[in-house]
C-alpha positions as CSV (number, residue, x, y, z in Angstrom):
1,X,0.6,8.8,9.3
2,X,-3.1,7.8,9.6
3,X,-4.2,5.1,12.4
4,X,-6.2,2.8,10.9
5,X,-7.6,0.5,14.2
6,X,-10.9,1.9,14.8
7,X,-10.1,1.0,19.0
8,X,-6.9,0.5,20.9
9,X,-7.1,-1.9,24.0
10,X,-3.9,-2.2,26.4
11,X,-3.3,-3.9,29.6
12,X,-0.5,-1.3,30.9
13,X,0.2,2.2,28.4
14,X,3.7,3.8,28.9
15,X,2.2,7.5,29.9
16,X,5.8,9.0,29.5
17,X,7.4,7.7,26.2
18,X,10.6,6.3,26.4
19,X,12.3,7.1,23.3
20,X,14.6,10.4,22.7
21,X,13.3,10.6,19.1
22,X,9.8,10.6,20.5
23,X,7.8,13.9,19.6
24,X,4.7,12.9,21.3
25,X,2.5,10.1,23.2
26,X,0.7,7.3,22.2
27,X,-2.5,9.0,23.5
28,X,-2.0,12.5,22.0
29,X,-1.7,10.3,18.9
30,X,-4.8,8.3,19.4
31,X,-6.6,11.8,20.7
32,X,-5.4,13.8,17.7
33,X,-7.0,11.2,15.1
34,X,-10.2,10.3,17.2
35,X,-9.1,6.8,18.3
36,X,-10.9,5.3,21.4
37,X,-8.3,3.4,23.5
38,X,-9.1,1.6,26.6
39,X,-6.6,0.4,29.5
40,X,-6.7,-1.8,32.6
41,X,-8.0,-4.8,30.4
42,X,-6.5,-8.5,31.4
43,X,-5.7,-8.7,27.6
44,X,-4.7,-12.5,27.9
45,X,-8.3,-13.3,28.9
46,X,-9.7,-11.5,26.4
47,X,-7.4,-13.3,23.8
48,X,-8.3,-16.5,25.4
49,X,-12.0,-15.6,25.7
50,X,-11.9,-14.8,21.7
51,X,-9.7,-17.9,21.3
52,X,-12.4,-20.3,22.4
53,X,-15.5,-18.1,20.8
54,X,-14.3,-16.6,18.0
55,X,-13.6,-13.1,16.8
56,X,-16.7,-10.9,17.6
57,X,-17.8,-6.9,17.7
58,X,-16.9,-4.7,20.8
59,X,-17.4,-1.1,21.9
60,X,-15.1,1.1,23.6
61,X,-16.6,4.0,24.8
62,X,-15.8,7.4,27.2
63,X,-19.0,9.1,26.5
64,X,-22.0,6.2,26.7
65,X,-21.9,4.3,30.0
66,X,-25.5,2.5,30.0
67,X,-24.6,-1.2,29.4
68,X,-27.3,-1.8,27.5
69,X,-27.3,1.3,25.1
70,X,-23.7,0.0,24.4
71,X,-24.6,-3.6,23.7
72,X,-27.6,-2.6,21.2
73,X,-25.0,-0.6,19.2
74,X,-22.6,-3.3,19.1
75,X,-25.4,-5.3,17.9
76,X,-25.9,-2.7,15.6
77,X,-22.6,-2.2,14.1
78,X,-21.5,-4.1,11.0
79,X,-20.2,-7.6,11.1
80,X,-16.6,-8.3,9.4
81,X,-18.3,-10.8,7.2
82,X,-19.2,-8.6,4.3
83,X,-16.9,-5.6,5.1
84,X,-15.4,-4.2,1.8
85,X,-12.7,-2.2,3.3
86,X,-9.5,-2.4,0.8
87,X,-11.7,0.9,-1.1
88,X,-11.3,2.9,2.1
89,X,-7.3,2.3,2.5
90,X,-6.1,1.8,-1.0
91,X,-4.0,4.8,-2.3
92,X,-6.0,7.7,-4.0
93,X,-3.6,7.9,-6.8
94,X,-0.9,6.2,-8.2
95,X,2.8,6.4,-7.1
96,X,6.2,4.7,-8.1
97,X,8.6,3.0,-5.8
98,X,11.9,3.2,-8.0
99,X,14.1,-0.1,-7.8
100,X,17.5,0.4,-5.2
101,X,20.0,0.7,-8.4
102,X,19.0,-0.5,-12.0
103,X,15.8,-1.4,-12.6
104,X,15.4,-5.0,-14.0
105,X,11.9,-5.4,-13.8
106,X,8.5,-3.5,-13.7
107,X,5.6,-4.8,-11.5
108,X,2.3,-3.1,-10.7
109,X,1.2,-3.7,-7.0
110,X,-2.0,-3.1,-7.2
111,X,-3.1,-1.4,-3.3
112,X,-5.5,-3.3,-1.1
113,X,-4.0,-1.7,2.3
114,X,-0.2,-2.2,0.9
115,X,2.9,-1.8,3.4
116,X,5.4,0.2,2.5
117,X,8.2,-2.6,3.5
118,X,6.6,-4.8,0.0
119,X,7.5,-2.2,-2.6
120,X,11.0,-2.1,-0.5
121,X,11.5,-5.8,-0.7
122,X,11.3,-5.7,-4.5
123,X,13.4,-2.9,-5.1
124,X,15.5,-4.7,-2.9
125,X,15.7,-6.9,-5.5
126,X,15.6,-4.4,-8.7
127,X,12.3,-4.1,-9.3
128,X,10.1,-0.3,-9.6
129,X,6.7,-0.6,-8.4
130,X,4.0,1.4,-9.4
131,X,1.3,1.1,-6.9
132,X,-2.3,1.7,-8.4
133,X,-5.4,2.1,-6.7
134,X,-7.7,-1.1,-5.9
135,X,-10.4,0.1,-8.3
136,X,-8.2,-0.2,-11.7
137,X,-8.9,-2.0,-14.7
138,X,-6.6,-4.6,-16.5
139,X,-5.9,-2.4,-19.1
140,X,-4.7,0.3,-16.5
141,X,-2.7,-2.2,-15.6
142,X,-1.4,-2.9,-18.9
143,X,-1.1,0.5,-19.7
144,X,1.8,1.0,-17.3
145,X,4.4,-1.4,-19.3
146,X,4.1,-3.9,-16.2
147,X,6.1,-7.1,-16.7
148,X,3.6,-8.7,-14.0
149,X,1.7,-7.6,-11.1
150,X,1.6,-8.1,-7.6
151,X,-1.7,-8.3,-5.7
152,X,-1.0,-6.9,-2.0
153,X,-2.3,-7.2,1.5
154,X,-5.4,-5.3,2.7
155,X,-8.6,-5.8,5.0
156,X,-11.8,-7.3,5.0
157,X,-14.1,-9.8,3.6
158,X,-12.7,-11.3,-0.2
159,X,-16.2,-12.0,-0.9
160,X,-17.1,-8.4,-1.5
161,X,-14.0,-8.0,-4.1
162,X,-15.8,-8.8,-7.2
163,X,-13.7,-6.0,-9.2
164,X,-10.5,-6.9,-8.1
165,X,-11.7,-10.4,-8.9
166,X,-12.3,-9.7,-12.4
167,X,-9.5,-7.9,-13.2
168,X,-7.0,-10.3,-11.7
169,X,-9.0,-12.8,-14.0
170,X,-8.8,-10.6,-16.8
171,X,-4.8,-10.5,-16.3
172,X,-4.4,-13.9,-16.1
173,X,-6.5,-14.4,-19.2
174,X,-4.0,-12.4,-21.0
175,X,-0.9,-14.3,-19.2
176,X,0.7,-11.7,-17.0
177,X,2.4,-13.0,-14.2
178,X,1.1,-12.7,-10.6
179,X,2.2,-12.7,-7.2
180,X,-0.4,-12.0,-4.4
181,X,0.0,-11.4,-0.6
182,X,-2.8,-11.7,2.3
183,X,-5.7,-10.6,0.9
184,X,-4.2,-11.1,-2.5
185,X,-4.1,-14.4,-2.4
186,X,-7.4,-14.5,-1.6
187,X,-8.3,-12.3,-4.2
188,X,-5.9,-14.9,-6.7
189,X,-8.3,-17.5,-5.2
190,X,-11.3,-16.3,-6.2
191,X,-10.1,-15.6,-9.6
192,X,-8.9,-18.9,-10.0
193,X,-12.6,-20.1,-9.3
194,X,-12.2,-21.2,-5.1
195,X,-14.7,-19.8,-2.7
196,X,-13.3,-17.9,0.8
197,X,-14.7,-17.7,4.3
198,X,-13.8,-16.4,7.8
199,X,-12.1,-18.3,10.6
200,X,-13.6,-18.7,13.5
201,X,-10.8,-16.6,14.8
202,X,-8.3,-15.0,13.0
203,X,-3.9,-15.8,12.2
204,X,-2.4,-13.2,14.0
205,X,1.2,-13.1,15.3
206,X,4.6,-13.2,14.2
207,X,5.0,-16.8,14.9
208,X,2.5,-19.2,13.3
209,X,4.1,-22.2,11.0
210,X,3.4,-23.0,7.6
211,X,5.1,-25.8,5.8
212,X,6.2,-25.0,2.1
213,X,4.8,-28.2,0.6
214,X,7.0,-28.0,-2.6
215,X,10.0,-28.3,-0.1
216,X,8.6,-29.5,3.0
217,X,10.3,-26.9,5.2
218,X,8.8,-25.2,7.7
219,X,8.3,-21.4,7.9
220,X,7.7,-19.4,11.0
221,X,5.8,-16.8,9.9
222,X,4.0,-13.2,10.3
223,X,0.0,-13.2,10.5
224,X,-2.9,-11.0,10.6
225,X,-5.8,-12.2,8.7
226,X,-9.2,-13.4,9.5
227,X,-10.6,-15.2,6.0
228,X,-9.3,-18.3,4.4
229,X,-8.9,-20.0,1.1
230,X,-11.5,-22.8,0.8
231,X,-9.0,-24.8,-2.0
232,X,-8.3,-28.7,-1.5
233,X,-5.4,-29.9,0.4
234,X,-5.1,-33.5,-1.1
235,X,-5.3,-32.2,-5.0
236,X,-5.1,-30.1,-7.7
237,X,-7.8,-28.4,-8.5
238,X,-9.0,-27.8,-12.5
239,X,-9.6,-24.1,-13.2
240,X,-10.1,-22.0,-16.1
241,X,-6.5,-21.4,-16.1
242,X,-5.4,-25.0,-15.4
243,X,-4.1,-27.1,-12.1
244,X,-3.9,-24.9,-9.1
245,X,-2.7,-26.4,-6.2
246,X,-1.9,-26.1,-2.3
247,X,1.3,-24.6,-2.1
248,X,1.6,-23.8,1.9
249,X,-0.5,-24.8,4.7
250,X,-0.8,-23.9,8.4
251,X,0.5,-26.2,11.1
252,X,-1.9,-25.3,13.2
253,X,-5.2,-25.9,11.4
254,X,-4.6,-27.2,8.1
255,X,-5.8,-23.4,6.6
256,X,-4.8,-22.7,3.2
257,X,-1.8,-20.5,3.7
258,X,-0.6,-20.2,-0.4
259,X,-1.5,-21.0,-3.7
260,X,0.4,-22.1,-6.8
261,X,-0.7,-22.3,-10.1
262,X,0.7,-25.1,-12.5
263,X,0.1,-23.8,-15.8
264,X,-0.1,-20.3,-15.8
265,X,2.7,-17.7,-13.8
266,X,0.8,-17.1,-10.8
267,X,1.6,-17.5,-7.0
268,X,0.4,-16.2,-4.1
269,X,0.6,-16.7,0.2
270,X,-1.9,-15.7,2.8
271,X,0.9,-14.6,5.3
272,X,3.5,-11.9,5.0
273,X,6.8,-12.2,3.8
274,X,7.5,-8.4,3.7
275,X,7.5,-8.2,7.8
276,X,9.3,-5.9,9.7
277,X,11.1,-6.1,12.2
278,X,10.2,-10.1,11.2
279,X,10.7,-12.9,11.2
280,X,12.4,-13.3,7.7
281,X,11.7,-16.9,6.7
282,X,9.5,-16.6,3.9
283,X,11.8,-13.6,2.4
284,X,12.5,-16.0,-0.3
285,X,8.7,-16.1,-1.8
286,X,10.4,-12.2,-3.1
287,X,13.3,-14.5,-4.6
288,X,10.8,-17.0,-6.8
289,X,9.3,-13.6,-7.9
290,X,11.8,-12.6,-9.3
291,X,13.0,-16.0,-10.9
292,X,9.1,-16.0,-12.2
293,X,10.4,-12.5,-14.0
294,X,13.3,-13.8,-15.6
295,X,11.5,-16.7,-16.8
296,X,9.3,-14.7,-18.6
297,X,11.8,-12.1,-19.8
């Protein structure tokens, strides 16, 4: 499988791996596929420095040593802001995850930088996905007998989604039923008419709370993602497709961590219920899609 971090930093590597089912190391791996990886960096005061001044550009590299030849191609190199990245990792060409038993429900997933554990959830659950490339239309979408779609994770800036955007709009327009993860639900977000921008630093971690604010209990959840909803926290907002509203927020830093929409079927949360190996608090959010389905059956 394909490596998709452009660098690798590490404090300590293991230079002998550990496990009997290993075929290889870590840095034939990152050799093999052309990743730079760098050791012997104190990486808790590099997460501290990029704590207190934000996420920035780095180079790594074994070839270049002149400081300041580095620096001017880091200046160089492309800021996140901007980045339209889902068109490099979504999936070339369709493909079907088949439901674990009888298949109760259709969804297309359409593939920003999908994990393979979110087409596992829902067949978990019944459900065949047939994940599409980023770049479809809505009536691809519609073509495939769907009974909704799901709008998964992926990288870079929202902003620079205007397809997806339009075609999630489109959907919606013609009432199919959404659920959207990570970049999905910032894709949802700007279909339903709210603006996005990037933190300061990113959510990244396995343990960052979110309260569900339809239940008020508190979610320890999985992270990794460096844009933000810009959507009220004290209101619904009017739309084109009615009252959307706040459904989760960070702990934290008050971030827009889910959206809910009160009069058409569409929900969506910024952090990952899908993860493996965890944690498994927001497993549920795969639950409500389903009950979504059967409403709508």
């Amino acid at each position: 499988r394909r490596i998709w971090v452009a660098g690798y930093v590490v404090r300590d590597p293991a230079r002998r791996p550990s496990s009997w089912r290993a075929k290889r190391t870590l840095d034939d791996e990152l050799a093999g596929q052309g990743i730079v990886g760098i050791s012997g960096i104190d990486t808790r005061a590099l997460t501290r420095h990029l704590r207190e001044r934000g996420a920035m550009r780095s180079g790594v590299s074994s070839v270049d040593t002149d400081r300041d030849s580095l620096l001017g191609k880091v200046l160089a190199s492309p800021p996140m802001v901007g980045a339209d990245l889902s068109a490099e990792v979504t999936t070339p060409e369709p493909y079907v995850v088949d439901a674990l038993g009888e298949t109760r429900f259709t969804v297309a997933s359409l593939d920003y930088g999908i994990k393979a554990m979110t087409p596992h959830r829902m067949a978990e659950r019944g459900i065949t996905s047939h994940v599409l490339p980023c770049t479809v239309s809505a009536d691809d979408v519609i073509a495939t007998g769907a009974d909704a779609v799901f709008l998964a994770n992926g990288p870079g800036d929202p902003a620079t989604a205007d397809q997806a955007v339009a075609t999630v709009r489109e959907l919606l327009r013609r009432e199919v039923p959404v659920f959207g993860i990570c970049f999905g639900n910032q894709v949802l977000g700007r279909a339903f008419g709210f603006g996005t921008y990037k933190l300061g630093y990113g959510h990244r971690g396995i343990n960052q709370p979110v309260q569900d604010r339809l239940t008020g209990k508190v979610e320890i959840t999985a992270h990794n993602h460096g844009f933000a909803v810009d959507a009220p926290l004290d209101r619904a907002a009017d739309t084109e497709f009615g009252a959307v509203e706040v459904s989760h927020v960070c702990l934290n830093d008050d971030v827009v961590e889910g959206l809910r929409a009160r009069d058409v079927r569409a929900f969506s949360v910024q952090y990952h219920p899908e993860a493996a190996a965890g944690p498994h608090d927001a497993a549920y959010l795969f639950d409500r899609f389903v009950e979504l389905l059967e409403e709508t059956a």
